[in-house]
PALORO-417867 format. One record per residue: residue number from 0; residue in three letters; x, y, z of N, C-alpha, C in turn. Coordinates in Angstrom, 2 decimals. Example, Ala and Ser with C-alpha at 12.3 -4.5 7.8 and 13.67 -1.06 7.14 Angstrom:
<nodes>
NODE   seq   type    n.east   n.north      n.up   ca.east   ca.north     ca.up    c.east   c.north      c.up
NODE     0    ALA     13.19     -5.69      7.80     12.30      -4.50      7.80     13.20     -3.30      7.80
NODE     1    SER     12.85     -2.25      7.08     13.67      -1.06      7.14     12.90      0.03      7.87
</nodes>
This chain:
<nodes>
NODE   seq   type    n.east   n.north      n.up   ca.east   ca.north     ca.up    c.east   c.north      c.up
NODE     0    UNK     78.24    106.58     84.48     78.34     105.13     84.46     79.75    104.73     84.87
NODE     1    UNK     80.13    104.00     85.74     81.22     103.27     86.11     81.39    101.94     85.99
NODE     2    UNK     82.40    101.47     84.95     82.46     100.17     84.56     83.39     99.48     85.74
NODE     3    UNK     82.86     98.63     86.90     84.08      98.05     87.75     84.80     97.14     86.62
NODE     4    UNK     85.74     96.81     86.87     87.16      96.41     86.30     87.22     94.95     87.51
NODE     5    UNK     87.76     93.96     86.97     88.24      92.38     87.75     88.67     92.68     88.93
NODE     6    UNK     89.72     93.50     89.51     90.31      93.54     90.30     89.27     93.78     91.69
NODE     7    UNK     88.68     94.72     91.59     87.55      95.14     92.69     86.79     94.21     92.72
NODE     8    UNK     85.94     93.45     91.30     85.28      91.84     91.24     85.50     91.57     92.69
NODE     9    UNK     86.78     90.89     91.98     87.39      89.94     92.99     87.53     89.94     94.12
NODE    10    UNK     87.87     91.37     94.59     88.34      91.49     95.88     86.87     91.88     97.10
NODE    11    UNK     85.62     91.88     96.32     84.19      91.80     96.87     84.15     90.63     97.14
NODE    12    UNK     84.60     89.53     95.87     84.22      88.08     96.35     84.91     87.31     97.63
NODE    13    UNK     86.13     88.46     97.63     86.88      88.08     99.25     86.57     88.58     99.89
NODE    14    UNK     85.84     89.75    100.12     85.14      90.44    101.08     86.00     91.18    101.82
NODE    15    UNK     86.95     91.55    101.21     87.70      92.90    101.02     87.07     94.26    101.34
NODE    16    UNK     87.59     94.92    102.56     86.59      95.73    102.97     86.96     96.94    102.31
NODE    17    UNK     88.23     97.23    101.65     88.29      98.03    100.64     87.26     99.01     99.44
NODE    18    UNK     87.25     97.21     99.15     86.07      97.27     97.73     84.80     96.96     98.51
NODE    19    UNK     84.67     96.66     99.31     83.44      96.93    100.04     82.63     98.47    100.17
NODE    20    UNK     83.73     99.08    100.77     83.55     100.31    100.77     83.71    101.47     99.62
NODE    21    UNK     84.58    101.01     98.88     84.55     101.80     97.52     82.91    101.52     96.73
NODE    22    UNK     82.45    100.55     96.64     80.86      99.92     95.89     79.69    100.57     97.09
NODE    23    UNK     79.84    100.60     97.94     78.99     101.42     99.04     79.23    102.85     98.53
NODE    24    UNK     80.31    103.76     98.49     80.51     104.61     97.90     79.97    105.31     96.17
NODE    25    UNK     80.04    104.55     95.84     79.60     104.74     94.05     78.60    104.39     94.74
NODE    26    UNK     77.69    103.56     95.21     76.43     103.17     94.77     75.43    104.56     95.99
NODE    27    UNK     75.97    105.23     96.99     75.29     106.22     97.67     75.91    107.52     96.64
NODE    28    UNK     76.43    107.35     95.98     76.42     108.42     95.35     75.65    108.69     93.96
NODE    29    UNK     74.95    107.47     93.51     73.95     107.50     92.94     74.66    107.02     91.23
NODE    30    UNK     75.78    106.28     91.23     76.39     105.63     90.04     75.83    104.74     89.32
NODE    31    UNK     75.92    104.52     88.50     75.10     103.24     87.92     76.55    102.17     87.51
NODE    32    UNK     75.89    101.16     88.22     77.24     100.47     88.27     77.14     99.28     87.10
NODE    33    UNK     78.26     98.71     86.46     78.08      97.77     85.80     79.60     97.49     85.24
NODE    34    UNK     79.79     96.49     84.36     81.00      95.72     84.58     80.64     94.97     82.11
NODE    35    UNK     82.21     94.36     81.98     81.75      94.08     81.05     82.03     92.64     80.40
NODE    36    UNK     81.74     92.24     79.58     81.77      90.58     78.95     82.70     90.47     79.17
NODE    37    UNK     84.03     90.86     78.91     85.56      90.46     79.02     85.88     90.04     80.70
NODE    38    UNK     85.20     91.61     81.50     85.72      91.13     83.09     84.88     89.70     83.75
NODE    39    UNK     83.62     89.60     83.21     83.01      88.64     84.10     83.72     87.44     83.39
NODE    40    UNK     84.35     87.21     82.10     84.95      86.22     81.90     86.04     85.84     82.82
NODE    41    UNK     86.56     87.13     83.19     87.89      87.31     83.73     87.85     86.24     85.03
NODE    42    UNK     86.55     87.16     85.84     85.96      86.44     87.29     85.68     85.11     87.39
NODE    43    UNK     84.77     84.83     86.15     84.51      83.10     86.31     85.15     82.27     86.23
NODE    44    UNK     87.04     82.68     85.43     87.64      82.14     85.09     88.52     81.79     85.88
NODE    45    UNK     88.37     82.88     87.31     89.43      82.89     87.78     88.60     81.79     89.40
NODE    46    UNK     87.41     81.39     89.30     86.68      80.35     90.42     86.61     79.16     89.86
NODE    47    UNK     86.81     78.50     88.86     86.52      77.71     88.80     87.09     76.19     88.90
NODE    48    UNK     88.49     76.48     89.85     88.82      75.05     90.00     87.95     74.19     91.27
NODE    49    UNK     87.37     74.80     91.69     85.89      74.36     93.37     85.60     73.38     91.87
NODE    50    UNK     84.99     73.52     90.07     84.07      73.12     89.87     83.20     73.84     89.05
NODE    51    UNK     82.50     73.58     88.17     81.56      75.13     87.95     79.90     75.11     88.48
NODE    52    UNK     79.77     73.96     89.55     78.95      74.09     90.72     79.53     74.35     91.74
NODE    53    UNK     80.72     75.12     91.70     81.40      75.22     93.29     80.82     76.28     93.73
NODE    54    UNK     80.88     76.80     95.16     80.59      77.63     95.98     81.27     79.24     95.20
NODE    55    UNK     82.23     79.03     94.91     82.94      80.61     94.40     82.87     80.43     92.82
NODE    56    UNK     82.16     79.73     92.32     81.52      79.93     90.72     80.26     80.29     91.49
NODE    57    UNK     79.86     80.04     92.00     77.90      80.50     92.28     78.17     81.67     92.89
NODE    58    UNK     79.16     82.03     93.80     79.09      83.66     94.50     79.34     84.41     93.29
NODE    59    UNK     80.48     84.28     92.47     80.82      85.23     91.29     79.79     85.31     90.17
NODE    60    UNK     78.66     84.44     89.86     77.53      84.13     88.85     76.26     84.89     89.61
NODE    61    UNK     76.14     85.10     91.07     75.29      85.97     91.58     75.96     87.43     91.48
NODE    62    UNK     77.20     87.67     91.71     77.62      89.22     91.70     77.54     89.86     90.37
NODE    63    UNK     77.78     88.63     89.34     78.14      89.32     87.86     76.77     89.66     87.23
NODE    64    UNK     75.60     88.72     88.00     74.31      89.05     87.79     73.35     90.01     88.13
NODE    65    UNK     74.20     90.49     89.04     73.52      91.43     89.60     73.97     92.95     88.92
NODE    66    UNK     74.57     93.23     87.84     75.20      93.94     87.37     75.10     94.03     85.59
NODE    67    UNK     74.51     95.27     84.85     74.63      95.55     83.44     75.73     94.91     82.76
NODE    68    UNK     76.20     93.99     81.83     76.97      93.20     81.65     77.75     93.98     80.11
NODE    69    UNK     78.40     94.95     79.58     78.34      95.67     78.53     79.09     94.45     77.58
NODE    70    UNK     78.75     94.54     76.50     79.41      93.44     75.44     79.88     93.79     74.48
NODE    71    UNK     81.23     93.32     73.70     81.58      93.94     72.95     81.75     93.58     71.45
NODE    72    UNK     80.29     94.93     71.03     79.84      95.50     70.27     81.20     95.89     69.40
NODE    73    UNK     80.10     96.46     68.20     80.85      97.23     66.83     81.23     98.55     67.44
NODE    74    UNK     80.54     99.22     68.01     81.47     100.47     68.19     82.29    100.58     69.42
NODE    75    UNK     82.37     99.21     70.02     83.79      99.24     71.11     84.62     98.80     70.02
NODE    76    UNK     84.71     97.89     68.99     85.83      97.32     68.62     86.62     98.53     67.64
NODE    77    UNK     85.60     99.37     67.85     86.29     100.52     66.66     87.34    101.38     67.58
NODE    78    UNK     86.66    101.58     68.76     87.38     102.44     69.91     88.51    101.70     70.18
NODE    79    UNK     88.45    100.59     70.04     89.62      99.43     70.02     90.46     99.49     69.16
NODE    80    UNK     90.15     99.80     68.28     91.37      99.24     67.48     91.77    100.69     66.77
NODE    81    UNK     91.31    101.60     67.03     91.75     102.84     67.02     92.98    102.93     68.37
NODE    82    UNK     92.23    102.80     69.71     93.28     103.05     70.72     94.57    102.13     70.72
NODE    83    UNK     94.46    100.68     70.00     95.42      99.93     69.96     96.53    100.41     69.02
NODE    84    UNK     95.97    101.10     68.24     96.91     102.04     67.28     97.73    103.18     67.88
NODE    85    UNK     97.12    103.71     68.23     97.91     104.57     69.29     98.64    104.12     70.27
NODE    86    UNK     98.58    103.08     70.75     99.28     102.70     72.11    100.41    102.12     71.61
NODE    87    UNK    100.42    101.35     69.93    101.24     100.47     69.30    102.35    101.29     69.21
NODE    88    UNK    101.81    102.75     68.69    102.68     103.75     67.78    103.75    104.12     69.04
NODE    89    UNK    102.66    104.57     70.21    103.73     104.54     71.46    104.56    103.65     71.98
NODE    90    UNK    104.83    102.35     71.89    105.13     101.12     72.15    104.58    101.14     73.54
NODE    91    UNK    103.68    101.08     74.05    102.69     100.70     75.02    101.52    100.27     75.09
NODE    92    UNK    101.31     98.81     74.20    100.80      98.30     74.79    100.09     97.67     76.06
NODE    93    UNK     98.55     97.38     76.27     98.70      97.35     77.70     98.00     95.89     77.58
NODE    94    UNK     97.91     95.11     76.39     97.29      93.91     76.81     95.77     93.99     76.30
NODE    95    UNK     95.22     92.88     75.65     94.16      93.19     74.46     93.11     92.81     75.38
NODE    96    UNK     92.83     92.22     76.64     91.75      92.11     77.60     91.48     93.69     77.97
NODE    97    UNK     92.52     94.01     78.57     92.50      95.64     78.96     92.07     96.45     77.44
NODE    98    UNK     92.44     96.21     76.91     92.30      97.13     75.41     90.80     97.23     75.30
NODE    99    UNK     90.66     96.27     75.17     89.10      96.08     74.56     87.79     96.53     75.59
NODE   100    UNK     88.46     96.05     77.03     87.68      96.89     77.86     87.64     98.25     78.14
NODE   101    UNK     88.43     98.99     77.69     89.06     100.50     77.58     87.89    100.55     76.43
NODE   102    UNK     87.62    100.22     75.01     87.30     100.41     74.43     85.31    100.31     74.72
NODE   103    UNK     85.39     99.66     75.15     84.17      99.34     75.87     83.42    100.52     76.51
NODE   104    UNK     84.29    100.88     77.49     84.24     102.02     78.54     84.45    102.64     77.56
NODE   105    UNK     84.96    103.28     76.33     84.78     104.53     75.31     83.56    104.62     75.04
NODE   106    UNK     83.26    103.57     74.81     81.92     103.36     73.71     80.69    103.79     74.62
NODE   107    UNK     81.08    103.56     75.21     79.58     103.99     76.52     80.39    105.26     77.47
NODE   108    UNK     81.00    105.97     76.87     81.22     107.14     77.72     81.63    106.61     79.03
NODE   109    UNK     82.26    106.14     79.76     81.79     105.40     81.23     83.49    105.39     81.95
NODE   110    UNK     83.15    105.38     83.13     84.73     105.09     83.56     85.23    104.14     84.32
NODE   111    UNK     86.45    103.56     83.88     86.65     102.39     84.68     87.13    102.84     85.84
NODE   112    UNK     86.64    101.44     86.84     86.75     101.94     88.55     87.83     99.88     89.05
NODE   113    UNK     89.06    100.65     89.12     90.10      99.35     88.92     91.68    100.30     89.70
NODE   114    UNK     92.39     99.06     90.03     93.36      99.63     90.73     94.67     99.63     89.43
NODE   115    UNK     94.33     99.12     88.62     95.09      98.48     87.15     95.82    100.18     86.76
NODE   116    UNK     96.08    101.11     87.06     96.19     102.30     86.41     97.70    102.50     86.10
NODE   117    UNK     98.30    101.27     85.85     99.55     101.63     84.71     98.86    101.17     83.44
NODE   118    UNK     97.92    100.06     83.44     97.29     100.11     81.83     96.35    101.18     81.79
NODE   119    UNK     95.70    101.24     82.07     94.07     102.06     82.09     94.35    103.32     81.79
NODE   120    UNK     95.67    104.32     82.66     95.74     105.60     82.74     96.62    106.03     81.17
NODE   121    UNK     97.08    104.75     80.24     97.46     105.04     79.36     96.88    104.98     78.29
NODE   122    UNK     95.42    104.92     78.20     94.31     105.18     76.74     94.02    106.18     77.22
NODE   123    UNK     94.55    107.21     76.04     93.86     108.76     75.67     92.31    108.44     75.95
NODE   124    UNK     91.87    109.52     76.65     90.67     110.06     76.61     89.87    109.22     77.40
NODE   125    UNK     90.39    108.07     77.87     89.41     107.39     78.98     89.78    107.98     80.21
NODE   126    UNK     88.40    107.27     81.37     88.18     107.80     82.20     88.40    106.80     83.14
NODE   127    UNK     89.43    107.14     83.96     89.78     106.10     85.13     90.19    106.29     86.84
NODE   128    UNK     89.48    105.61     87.60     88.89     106.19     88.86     90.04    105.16     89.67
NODE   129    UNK     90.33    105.08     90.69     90.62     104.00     92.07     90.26    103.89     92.81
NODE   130    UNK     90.30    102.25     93.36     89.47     102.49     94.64     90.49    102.40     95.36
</nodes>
């Protein structure tokens, strides 16, 4: 399972041939793709001065739909606030949007697929890809 991460979102909704090709990639390789409550907040949040009938609220409300939406549950917030402990103790924090989606991606075994990898690559034991 590969959780995409905002950054790739986004850069589909620009049509970024990057992340074009990275999502062609995972998806011929037979990934199961999906994304989670925190990032699609991230996405909608980040279209909506058009309006929230604008043209780039309706492209980002079809992409986020088209995609397993993971939510966060009791046993992400545990993976959470376990890893926030650890990161505290390190003084590296990486930011409680990122946290919680790290924790997310624990909870479902899964790896995030994001270019973000000064936060991401610093929770023990997660799994983090680039495109």
């Amino acid at each position: 399972m590969k959780i995409l991460d905002s950054d790739i979102l986004i850069a589909l909704l620009k049509n970024d041939s990057a992340a074009k090709h990275a999502i062609a990639m995972l998806q011929s390789s037979g990934e199961s793709l999906a994304t989670t409550a925190l990032t699609a907040h991230e996405v909608l949040a980040g279209t909506v001065q058009g309006g929230l009938g604008g043209r780039r609220y309706q492209t980002a409300q079809l992409l986020l739909r088209s995609l397993p939406v993971f939510v966060y549950d009791l046993d992400a917030v545990e993976h959470t606030v376990k890893l926030q402990e650890e990161l505290t103790k390190l003084g590296r924090p990486i930011g409680v949007f990122d946290e919680m989606i790290s924790g997310i991606s624990l909870a479902h075994d899964a790896t995030v697929v994001t270019r973000n990898l000064k936060h991401f690559l610093t929770v023990h034991g997660l799994n983090v890809e680039t495109w």
